[in-house]
C-alpha positions as CSV (number, residue, x, y, z in Angstrom):
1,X,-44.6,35.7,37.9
2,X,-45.3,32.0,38.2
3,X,-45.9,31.7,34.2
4,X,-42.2,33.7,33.9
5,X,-40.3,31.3,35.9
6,X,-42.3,27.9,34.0
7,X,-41.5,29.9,31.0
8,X,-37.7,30.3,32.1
9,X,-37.5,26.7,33.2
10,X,-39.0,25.1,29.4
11,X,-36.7,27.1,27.6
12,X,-33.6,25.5,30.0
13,X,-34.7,22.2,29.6
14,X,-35.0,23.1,25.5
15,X,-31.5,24.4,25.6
16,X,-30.3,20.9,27.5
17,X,-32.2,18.7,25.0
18,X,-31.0,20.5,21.9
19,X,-27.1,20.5,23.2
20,X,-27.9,16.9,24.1
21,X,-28.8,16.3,20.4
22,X,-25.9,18.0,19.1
23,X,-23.6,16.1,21.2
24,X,-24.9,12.8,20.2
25,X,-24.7,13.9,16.2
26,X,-21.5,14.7,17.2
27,X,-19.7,11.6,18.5
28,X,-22.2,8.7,17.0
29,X,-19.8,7.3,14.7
30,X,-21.6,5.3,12.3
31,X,-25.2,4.9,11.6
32,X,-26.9,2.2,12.9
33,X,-30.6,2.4,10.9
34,X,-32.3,4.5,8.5
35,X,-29.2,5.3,6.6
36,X,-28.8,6.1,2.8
37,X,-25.2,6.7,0.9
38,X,-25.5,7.3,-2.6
39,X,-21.8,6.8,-4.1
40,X,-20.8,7.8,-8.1
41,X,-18.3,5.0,-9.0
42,X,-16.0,6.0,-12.5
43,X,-13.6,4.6,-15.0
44,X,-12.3,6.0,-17.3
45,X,-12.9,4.8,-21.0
46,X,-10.8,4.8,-24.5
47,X,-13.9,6.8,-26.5
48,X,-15.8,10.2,-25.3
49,X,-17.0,10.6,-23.3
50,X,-13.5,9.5,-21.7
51,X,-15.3,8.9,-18.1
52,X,-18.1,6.9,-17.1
53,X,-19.8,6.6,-14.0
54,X,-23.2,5.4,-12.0
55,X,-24.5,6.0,-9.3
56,X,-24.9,3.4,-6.5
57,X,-27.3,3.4,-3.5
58,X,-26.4,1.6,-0.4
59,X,-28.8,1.6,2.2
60,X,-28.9,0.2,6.0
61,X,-32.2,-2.1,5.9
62,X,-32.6,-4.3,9.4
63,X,-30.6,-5.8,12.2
64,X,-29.2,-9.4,12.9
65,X,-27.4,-11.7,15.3
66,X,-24.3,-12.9,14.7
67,X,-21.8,-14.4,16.8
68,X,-23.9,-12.9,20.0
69,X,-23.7,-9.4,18.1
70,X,-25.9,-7.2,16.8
71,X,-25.3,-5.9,13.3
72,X,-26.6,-3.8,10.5
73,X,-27.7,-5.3,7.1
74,X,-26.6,-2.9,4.3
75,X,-28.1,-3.2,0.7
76,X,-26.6,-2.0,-2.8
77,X,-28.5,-1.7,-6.2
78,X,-27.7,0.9,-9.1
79,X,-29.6,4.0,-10.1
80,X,-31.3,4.8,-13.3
81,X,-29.3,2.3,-14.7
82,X,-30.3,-0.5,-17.1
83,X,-27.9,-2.7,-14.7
84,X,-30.4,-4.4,-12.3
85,X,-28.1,-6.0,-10.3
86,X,-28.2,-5.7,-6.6
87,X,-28.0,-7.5,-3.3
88,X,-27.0,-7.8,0.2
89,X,-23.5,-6.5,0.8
90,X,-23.1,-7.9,4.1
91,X,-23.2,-6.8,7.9
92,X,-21.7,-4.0,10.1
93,X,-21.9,-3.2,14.0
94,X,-21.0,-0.7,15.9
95,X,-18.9,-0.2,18.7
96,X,-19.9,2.9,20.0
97,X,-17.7,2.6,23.4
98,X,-14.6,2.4,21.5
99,X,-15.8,4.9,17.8
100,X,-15.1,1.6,15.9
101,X,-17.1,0.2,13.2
102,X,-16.7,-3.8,12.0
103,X,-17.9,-5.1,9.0
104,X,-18.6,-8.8,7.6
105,X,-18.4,-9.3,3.8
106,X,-21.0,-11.2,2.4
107,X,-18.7,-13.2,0.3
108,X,-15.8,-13.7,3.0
109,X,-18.3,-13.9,6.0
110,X,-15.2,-12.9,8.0
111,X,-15.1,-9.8,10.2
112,X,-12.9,-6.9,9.0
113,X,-12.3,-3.3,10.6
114,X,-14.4,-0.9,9.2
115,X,-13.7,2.7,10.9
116,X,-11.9,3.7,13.5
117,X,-13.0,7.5,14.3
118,X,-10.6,7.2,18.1
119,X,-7.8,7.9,15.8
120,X,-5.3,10.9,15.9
121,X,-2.4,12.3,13.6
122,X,0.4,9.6,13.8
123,X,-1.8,6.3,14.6
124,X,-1.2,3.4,12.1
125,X,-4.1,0.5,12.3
126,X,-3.9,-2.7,10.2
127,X,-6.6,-3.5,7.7
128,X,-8.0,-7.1,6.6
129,X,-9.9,-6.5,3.8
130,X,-11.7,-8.7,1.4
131,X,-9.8,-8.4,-1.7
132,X,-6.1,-7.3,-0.3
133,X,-3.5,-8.4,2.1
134,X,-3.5,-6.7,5.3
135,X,-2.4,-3.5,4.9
136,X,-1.7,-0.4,7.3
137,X,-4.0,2.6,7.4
138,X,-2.5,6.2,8.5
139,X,-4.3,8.7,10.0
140,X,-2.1,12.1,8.4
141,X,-4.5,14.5,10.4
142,X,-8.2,15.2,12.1
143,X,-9.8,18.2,11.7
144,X,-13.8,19.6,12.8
145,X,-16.4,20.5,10.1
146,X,-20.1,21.5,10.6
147,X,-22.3,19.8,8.8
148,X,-25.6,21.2,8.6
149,X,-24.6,23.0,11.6
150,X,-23.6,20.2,13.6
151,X,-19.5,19.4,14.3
152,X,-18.4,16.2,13.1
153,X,-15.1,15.0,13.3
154,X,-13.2,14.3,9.9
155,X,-10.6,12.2,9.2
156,X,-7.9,12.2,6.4
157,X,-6.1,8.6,6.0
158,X,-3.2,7.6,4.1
159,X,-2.3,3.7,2.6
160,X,-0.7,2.5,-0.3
161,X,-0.7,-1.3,-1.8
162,X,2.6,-3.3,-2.8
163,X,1.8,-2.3,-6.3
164,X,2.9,1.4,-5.7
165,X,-1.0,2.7,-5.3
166,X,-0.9,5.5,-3.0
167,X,-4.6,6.0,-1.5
168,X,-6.1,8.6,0.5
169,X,-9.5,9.4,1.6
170,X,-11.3,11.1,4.4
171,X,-13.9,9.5,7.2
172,X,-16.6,11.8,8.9
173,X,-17.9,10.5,11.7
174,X,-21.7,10.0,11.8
175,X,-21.6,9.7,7.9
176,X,-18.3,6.9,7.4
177,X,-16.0,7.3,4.2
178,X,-16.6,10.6,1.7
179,X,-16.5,7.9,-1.2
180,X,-18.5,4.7,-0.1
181,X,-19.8,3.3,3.2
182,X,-17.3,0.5,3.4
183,X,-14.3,1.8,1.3
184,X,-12.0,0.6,4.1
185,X,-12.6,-3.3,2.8
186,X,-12.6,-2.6,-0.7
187,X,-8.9,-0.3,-0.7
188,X,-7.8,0.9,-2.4
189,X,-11.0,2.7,-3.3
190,X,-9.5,5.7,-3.3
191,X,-7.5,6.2,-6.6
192,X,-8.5,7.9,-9.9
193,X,-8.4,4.7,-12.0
194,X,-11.8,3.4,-10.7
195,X,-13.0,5.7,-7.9
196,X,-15.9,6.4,-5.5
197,X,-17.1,9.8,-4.3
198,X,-20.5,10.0,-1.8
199,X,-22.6,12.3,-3.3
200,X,-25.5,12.4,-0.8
201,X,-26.2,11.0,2.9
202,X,-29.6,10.5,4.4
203,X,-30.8,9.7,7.8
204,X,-34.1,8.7,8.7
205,X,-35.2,10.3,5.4
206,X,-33.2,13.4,6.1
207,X,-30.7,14.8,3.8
208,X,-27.5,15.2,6.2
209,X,-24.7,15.6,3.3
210,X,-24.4,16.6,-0.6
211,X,-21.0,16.9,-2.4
212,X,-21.3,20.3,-3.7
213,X,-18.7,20.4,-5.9
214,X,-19.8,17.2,-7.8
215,X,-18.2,17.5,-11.3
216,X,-20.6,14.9,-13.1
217,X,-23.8,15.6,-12.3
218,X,-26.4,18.1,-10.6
219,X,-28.1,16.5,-6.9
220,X,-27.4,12.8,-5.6
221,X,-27.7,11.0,-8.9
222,X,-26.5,10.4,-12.4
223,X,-25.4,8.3,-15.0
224,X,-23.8,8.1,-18.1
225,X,-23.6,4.3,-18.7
226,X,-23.9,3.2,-22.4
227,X,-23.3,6.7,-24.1
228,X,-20.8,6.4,-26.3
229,X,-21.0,9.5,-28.4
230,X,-21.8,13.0,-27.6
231,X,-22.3,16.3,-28.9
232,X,-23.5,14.8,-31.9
233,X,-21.1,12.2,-32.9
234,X,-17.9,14.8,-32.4
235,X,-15.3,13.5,-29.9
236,X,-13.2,15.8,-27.9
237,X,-9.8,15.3,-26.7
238,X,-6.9,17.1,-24.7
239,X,-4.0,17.4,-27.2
240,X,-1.3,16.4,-26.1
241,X,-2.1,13.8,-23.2
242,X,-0.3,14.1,-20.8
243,X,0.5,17.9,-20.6
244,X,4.0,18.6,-21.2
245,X,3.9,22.4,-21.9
246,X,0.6,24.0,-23.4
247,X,-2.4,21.5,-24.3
248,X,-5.7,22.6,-26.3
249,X,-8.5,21.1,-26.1
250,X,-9.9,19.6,-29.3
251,X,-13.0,18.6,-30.6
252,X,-14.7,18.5,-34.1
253,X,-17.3,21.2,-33.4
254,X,-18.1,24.6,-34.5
255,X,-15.8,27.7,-32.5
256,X,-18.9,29.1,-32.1
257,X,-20.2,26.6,-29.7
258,X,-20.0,27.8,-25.9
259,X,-18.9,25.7,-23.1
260,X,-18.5,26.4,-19.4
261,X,-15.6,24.8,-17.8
262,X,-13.6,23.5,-14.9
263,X,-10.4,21.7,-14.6
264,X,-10.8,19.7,-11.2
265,X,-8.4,17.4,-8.9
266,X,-8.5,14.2,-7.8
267,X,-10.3,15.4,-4.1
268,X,-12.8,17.3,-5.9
269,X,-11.4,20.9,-5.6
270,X,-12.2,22.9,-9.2
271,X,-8.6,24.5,-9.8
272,X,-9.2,26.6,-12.8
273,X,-12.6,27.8,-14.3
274,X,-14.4,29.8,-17.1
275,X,-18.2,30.1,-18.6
276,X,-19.5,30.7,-21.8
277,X,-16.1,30.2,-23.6
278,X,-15.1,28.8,-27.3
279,X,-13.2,25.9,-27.5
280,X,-9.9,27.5,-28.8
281,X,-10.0,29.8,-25.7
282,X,-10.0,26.4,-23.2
283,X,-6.0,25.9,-22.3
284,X,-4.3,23.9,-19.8
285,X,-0.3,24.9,-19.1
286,X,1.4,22.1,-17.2
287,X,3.2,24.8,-15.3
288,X,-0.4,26.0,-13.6
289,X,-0.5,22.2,-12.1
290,X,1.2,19.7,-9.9
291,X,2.1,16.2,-11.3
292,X,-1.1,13.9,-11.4
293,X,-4.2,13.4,-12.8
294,X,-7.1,15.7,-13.5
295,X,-10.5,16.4,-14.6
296,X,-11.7,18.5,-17.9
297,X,-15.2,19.1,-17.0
298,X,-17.1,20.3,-20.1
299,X,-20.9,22.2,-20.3
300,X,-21.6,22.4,-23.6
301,X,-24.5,25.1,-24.2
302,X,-26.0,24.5,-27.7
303,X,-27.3,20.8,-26.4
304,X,-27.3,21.1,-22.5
305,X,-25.2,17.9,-21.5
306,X,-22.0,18.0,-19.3
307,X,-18.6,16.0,-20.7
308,X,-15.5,14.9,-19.1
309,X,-11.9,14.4,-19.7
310,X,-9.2,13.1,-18.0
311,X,-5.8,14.3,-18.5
312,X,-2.2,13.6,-17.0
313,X,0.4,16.6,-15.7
314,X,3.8,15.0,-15.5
């Protein structure tokens, strides 16, 4: 009977320490150590395959003092790239009291607003960031996602820049932006021209987030830096660009090749889809779409390597 109520008593405290553990996954809003973002930056490029991209790892390495605060130091370097570059990106800290995040820019060595995960619907916060006027940030709406069965709290925020570029983009608190770590000071990060999307998040060497629905590239890394031709020297194209009624896609290749394919917005979300198809067979109709810009994601089986194409609905 004893051995019963010990028994009864171990699994209560278990059940206190696991809800403990949940709750602080839940509202820690930034990572303060041990974190690893792995971000694919892409452009988009006059010659197939039409988008390149790398991956970028950015990784929270040590603390220092500064100003009588402790901060973070966060590190950047490419992947499997022949682009050696990297460095020290600068320093954030967290203000855990207030779900606020601040970050200082290397270069600038001035102190920005990073996050702000107290927001709700309606709130409007002013951003410095390194390479823009001030500009306001807008939180549209908040919503709650599990993530490897623990609730976070997402974001989705709205700005735009005096040149007409509308950006959006979505924070997840415990993880930061779902394109780069510090997004917020490089805004408008968040448009299709030159664009960031986090492909994996790692804390204390455990894998918290993948972006399943990664267009580019299987896992947290890829690359396609310095091709410049594909499936054997035969270019492909989306005739005519932009889509004003029915456009093919065309590409000096046999009809008997097979692709798979997916036509995919701006936020990631594959619209229209087909496998093992011939070329002729891959349409887009500009009434199927909203104005913008998509994604022709190509899997070509006779040589195994994915292409993709970026195309206009107007």
């Amino acid at each position: 009977m004893k051995t019963k109520k010990i028994l009864i008593k171990l699994i209560g405290i278990l059940m206190l320490l696991q809800q403990f553990d949940m709750q602080a996954q839940e509202y820690f809003p930034f990572p303060q150590d041990s974190a690893v973002w792995y971000s694919v930056y892409q452009w988009p490029a006059p010659y197939p395959p039409y988008i390149y991209y790398r991956t970028y790892k950015y990784e929270a390495k040590g603390d220092t003092i500064i100003n009588d605060f402790e901060y973070t130091k966060l590190y950047w370097s490419p992947v499997n790239d022949s682009d050696n570059k990297s460095g020290y990106e600068g320093a954030y800290r967290v203000d855990i009291e207030n779900d606020k995040v601040y970050f200082i820019d290397s270069y600038y060595n001035t102190e920005s607003l990073l996050y702000d995960f107290s927001l709700v619907p309606g709130d409007t916060i002013t951003i410095s960031g390194t390479d823009y006027d001030p500009f306001n940030l807008v939180c549209l709406d908040t919503t709650t996602i599990l993530i490897n069965g623990v609730p976070h709290k997402k974001l989705l925020v709205y700005s735009y820049l005096s040149n007409g570029t509308e950006c959006y983009t979505n924070w997840v608190e415990g993880i930061g932006s779902l394109r780069m770590p510090i997004e917020t000071d490089e805004f408008c990060a968040g448009f299709f021209e030159w664009m960031y999307d986090l492909t994996c998040f790692f804390y204390k060497d455990e894998q918290i987030y993948e972006w399943e629905e990664n267009p580019y590239f299987e896992g947290c890394i890829g690359t396609n830096v310095g091709i410049e031709k594909c499936e054997n020297e035969k270019s492909f194209a989306v005739i005519p660009n932009p889509v004003a009624g029915t456009s093919h896609l065309v590409c000096n290749t046999s009809n008997n090749t097979l692709f798979d394919y997916q036509i995919i917005d701006v936020n990631g979300n594959v619209l229209q889809s087909a496998l093992g198809v011939k070329p002729d067979d891959i349409l887009i109709q500009n009434s199927h779409f909203s104005n913008g810009i998509y994604l022709l994601r190509l899997y070509s089986h006779n040589i195994k390597q994915y292409f993709s194409i970026k195309f206009i609905i107007n």
